[in-house]
N, C-alpha and C positions, 0 to 999 in steps of 0.2 A: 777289184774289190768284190765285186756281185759274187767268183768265184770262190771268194774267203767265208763269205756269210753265211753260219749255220745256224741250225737250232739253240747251240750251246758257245756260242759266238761272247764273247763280254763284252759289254760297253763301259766306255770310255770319255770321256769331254772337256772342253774349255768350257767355263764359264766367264759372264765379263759382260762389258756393252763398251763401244762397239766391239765386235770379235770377227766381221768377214775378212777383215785382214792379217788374220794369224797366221803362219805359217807351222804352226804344230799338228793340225790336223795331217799334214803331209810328212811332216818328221817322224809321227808316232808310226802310223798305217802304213811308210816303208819299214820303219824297224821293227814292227809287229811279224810282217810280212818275212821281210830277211831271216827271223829267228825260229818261222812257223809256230809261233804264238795266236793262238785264236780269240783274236781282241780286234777291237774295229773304235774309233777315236773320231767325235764331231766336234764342232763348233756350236753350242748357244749363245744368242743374246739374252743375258738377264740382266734385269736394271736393278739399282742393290735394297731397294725396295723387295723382291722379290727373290731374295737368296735362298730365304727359309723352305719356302716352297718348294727350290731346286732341290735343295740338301734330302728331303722330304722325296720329292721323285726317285733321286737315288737309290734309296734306300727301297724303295716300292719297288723297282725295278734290279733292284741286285747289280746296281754298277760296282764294278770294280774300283771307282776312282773319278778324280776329277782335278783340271788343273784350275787353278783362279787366277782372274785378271783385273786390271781396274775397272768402275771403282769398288767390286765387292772383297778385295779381300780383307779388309777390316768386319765387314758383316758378317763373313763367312765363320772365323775364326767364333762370334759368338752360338754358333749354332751347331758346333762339331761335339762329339762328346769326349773328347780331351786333344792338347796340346801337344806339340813337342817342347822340348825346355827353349830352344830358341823360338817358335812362336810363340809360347806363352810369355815370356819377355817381351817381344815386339807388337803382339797383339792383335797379330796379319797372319792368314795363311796363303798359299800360293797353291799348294796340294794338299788333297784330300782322300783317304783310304779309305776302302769299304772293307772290313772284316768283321762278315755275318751281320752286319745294318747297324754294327759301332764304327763309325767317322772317326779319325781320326786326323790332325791337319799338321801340315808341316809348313815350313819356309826354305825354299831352294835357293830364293832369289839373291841372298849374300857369297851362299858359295858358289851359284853362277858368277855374281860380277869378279869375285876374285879369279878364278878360273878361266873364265873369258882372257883378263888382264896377265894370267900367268900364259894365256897360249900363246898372246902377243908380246914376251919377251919382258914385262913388265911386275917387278916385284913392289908390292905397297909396303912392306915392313922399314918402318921408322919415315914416312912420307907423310905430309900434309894434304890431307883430302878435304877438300871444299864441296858439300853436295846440297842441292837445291831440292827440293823437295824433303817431307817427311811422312808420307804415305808407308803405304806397306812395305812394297820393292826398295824403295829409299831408306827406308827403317832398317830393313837386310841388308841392308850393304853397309850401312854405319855400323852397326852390332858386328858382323863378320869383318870387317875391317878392324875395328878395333881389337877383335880376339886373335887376328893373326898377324897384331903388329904395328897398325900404324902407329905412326907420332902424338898426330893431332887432325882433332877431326873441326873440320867448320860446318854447322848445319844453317841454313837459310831458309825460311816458310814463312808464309802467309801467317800475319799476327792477326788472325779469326780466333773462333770458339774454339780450334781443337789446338793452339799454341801453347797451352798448357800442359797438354797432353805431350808436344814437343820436349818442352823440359824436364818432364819426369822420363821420359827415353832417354837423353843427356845424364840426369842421373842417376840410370841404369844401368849405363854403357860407363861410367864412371869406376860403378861398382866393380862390375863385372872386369873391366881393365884399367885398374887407378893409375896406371904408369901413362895413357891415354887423355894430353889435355882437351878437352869438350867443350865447342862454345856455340852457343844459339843466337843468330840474327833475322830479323822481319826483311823478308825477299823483298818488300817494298824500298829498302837502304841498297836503292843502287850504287853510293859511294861506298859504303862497306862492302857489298859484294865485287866490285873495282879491285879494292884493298884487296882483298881477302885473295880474291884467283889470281892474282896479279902475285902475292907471297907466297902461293902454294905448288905443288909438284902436281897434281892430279884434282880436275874439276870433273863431277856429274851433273849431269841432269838427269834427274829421278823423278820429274813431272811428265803430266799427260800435255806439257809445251813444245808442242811439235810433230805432236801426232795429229793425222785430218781429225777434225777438217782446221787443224791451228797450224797445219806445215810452213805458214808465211813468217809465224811468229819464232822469238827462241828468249829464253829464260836470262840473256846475257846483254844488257840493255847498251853498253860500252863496248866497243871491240878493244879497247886500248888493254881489257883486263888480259886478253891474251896474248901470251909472250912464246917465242920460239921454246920448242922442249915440251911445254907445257902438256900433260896429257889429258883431251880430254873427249869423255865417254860420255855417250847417250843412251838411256834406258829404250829410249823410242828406238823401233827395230823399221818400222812404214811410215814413212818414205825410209831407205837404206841412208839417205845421207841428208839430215835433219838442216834446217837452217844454220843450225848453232855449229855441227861438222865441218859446215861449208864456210862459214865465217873463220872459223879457227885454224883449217887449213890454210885458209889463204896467211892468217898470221905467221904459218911455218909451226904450227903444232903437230904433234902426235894424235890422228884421232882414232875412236876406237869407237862402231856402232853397236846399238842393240843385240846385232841378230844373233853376235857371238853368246851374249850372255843370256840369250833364251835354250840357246842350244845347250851350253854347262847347266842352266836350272833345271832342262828337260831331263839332261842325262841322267843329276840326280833323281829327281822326279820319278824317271823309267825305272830304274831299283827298287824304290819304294812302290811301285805297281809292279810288276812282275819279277822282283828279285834277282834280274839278270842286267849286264850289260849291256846298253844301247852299244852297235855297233858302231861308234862316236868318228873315225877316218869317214867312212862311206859317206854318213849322214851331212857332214863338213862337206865332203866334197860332190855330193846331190844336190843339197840345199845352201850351204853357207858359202860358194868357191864367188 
């Protein structure tokens, strides 16, 4: 690295809390490096209390960019000075552009999970998707799912203050895909979420349930809801094989972790920062084998 760093070096970053467990720092800084590109990529902790300030550094500083993690990409997205049409739908960004100190924020995180799920043999068009959470990343993956097809979508969250906010994404993703039946249940209805994985082809987990320091916990209170076949993916990337993988294997599931679907969001990601293709074979088989 010390080699790479020059005067006119770009900088780069995750933001998030926690983020010492990212693996992108390592994914960007070889494919920066493989392309001879002169960009150099860290990890911050920011707490989502403190977005504005980062977004604010960037720009003082001429970053190039920056990726978002939980829980600021809800924050992020208000402090950028425009959307893309799928952020501005979901309300999240995941990535951020610096061109000339106008932000700019995208969302990768849906067409990572589909891409993910495409490398492993698995097509969601016309499939029942059950997903638990409704955060940012969770939000991208129900909107990108719906636009490329599925059935029917199940979403599950916490009946808090932002549960409202829940159903106006439902009927967004209505709109936007009306052939796409959409239905919203309180994650607290562990018999309907039973029901529900139990009838469906493909379960997420799109919460921070299972990521440290929560690795003992998992979002799936019944093992009964898992059935052979069944495919089911975890947003959480550390630990590589979450409680909820490790229960569902043993069902005789199909399971599919995180670290695929940080890799497809990066790749996007790395276009939108420097216009070219992540070396995507290598990077796989460096980091994701």
């Amino acid at each position: 690295m010390e080699a790479r760093i020059t005067g006119h070096t770009g900088l780069l970053a995750l933001i998030g809390s926690p983020v010492g467990h990212s693996g992108s720092p390592a994914m960007y800084n070889y494919s920066f490096a493989r392309l001879g590109l002169d960009y150099a990529y860290v990890a911050f902790d920011v707490a989502e209390d403190r977005v504005k300030a980062a977004l604010d550094a960037m720009r003082l500083f001429h970053m190039r960019g920056c990726n978002v993690t939980m829980p600021d990409k809800t924050a992020a997205a208000a402090f950028v000075d425009a959307l893309s049409p799928a952020a501005e739908i979901i309300g999240a960004v995941n990535t951020i552009v610096n061109d000339g100190g106008r932000l700019t924020g995208y969302i990768t995180d849906g067409e990572g999970f589909v891409n993910n799920l495409r490398d492993h043999g698995i097509d969601i068009r016309g499939k029942k998707i059950v997903v638990a959470g409704a955060g940012g990343a969770a939000t991208a993956i129900q909107v990108q799912a719906a636009l490329d097809g599925a059935g029917e979508l199940a979403v599950f969250n916490r009946k808090d203050a932002f549960f409202e906010r829940t159903l106006e994404t439902a009927d967004k993703i209505r709109a936007a895909a009306p052939s796409v039946r959409v239905n919203v249940y309180d994650i607290a209805d562990t018999g309907r979420m039973t029901e529900e994985i139990q009838g469906c082809d493909i379960f997420v987990n799109a919460t921070i349930v299972g990521m440290k320091p929560m690795e003992k916990e998992t979002v799936v209170k019944d093992k009964n809801a898992f059935h052979p076949g069944l495919v089911v993916c975890d947003a959480v990337y550390e630990p590589a094989e979450t409680r909820l993988l490790r229960e569902a294997k043993e069902a005789g599931c199909i399971c599919v972790g995180g670290k695929g679907m940080l890799l497809w969001q990066g790749v996007a990601a790395f276009k939108l920062f420097t216009g070219m293709d992540m070396p995507v074979d290598e990077v796989k088989e460096r980091f994701f084998a």
